[in-house]
C-alpha positions in Angstrom: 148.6 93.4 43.0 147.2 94.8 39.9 144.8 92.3 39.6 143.5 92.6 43.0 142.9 96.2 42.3 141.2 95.3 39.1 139.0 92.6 41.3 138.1 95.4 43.7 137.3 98.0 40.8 135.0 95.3 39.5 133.0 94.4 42.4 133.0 98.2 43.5 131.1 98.5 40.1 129.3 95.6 40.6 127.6 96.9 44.3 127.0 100.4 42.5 124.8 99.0 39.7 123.0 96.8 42.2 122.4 99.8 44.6 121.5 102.1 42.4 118.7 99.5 40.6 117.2 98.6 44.0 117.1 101.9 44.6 114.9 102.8 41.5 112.5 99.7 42.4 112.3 100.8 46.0 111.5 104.2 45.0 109.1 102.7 42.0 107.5 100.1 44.4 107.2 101.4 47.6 107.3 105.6 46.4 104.8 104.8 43.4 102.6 102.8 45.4 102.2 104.0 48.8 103.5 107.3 49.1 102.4 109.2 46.1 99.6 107.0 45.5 96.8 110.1 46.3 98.7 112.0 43.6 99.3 109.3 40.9 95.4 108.1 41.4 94.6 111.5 39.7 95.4 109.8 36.6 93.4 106.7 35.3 95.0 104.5 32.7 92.7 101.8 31.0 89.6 103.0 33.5 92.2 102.0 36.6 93.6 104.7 38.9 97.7 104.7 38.3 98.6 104.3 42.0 96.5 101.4 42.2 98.3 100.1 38.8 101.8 100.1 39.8 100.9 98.6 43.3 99.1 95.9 41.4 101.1 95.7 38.1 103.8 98.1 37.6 106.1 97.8 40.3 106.8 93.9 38.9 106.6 95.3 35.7 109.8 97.7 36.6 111.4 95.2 38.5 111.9 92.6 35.1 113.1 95.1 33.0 115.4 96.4 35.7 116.6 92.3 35.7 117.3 92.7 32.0 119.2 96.3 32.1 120.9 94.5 34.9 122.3 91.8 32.8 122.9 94.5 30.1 125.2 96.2 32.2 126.8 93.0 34.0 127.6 91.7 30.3 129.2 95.0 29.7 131.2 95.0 33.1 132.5 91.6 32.4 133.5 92.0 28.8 135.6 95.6 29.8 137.0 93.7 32.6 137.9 90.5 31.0 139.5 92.5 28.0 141.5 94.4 30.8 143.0 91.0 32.5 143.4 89.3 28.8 145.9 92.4 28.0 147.4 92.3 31.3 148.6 88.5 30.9 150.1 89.3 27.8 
């Protein structure tokens, strides 16, 4: 039963990483690029306007590095619960 609650702790975990990472490219991708494109193309970054940048560049940009904290965090998920259900067998 422990385990099971342990399980459910892990994949509740799991779905709030995930959420909250597509939630911060949606908001970089779509927000950035589309709906405060008027105000980001104010500012020009290597002679390009910024909204046109992350439509073009930065949204895939954000989305790799959110892969890599995303395996950051998995790695760290797995090793605190895999500690947890090592002590527990003992």
């Amino acid at each position: 039963m422990i385990k099971k609650n342990k399980n459910r702790a892990y994949w509740k975990k799991n779905l709030q990483y995930l959420f909250t990472l597509l939630a911060v490219w949606f908001v970089v991708s779509y927000g950035c690029a589309i709906l405060f494109v008027n105000y980001l193309d104010k500012i020009k970054i290597g002679g390009f306007r910024l909204g046109f940048w992350f439509a073009q560049q930065g949204s895939i940009y954000v989305f790799v590095v959110l892969i890599f904290i995303y395996v950051y965090l998995m790695n760290r998920l797995d090793k605190r619960y895999s500690e947890a259900t090592k002590e527990e067998d003992e």
